[in-house]
N, C-alpha and C positions, 0 to 999 in steps of 0.2 A: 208061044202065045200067052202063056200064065204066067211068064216072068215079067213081058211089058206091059202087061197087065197090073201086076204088081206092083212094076214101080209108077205108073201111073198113078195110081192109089196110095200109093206111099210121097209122091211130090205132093199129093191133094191133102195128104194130112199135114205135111211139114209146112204147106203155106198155110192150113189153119192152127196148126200150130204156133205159127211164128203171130199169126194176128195174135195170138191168146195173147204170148209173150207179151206184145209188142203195148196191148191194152190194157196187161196186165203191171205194167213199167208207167205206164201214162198214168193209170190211176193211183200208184204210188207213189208218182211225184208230185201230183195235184193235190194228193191226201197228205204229203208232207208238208207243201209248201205252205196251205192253209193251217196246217195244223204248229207252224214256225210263226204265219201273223197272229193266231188266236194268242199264241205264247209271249206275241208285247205287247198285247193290249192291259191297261191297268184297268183292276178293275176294285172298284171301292171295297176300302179295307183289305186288300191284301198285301200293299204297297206305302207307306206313309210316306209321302214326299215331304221332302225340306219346306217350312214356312216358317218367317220374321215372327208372323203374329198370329196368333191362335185364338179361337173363344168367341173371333166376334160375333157378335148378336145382332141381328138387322130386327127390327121391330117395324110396326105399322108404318106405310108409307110416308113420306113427311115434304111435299110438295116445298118447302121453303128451302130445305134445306138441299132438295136437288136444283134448285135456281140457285142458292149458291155453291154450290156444284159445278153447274154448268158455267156460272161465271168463270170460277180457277180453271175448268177444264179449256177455256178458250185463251185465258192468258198462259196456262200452263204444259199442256197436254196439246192441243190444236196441232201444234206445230211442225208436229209427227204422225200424227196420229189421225186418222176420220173412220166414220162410224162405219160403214158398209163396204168402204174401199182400202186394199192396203196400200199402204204410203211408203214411210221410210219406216215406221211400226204398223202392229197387225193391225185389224180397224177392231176398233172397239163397241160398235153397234149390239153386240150380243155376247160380247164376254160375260156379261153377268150371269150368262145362260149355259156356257161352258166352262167357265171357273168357279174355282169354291170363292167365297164371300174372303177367308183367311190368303188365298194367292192372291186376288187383289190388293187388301190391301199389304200385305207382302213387299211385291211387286211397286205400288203405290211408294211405302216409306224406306223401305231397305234395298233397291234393285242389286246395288252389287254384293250383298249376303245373297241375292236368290239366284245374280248369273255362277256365285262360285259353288253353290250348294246345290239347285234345285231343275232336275232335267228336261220338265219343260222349259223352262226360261230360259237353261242352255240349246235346247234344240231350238228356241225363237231365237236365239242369238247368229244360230248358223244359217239359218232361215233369211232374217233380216237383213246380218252382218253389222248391223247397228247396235249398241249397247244402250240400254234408255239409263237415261243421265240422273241424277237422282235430283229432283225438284224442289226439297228440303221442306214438304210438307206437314205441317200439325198432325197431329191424330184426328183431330176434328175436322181437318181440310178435306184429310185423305176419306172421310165418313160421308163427307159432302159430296168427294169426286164420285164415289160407290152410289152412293144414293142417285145420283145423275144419272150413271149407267146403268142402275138398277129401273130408273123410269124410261132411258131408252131402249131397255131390253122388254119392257111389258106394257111400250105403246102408253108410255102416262104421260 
């Protein structure tokens, strides 16, 4: 009678046992897997990414200058591109608000320095499949195109 008793007791531990295991394996892989994406996130200054052009300065808004903006942006840019929806490029509605002012215009004058150097523009490369063409932009152009999306990013 005290041995089936025994093992009784003894099956009742080994299934709580096996839960421990079992919870204790679940929460290890959950706790690594999250702790694998924390590990690509970049996070400002600890990563310097590849950029054409560094330094820019955005100053006070300049309403003229994102009207000619938005003109290049509809003979230039349109084509691929729209603001809230992606096309054949990502939409540009709020890049201003998820890139630095320098990947702009980056991206803007130099695209193939930034699809051969720079891993987000590689990773929109694989994304898209499409390479953005290089539109041979001024420096002044590309300040105008910024400023355009800088006023559709903040509702001006």
């Amino acid at each position: 009678m005290k041995t089936e008793f025994n093992q009784k007791k003894q099956r009742k531990i080994n299934i709580k046992g096996g839960h421990a295991v079992i919870l204790f394996f679940a929460f290890f892989i959950i706790g690594s897997f999250l702790a694998l994406i924390s590990c690509g996130e970049q996070k400002e200054g600890v990563k310097e990414e590849f950029l054409v052009i560094k330094g820019t300065k955005i100053e006070e808004f300049n309403p003229e200058r994102a009207e000619k903006g938005s003109k290049i942006f509809a003979e230039k840019c349109a084509a691929c591109h729209k603001y809230d929806e992606k096309f054949v490029g990502p939409p540009l509605g709020n890049v201003f608000k998820k890139r630095s002012v320098d990947y702009i215009m980056s991206q803007i004058l130099d695209p193939e320095k930034m699809i051969k150097n720079n891993d987000t523009t590689k990773a929109l490369l694989k994304q898209y499949m499409t390479q953005m063409p290089n539109q041979h932009l001024s420096h002044d152009e590309a300040l105008s195109v910024l400023e355009h999306l800088r006023a559709k990013a903040e509702g001006k």
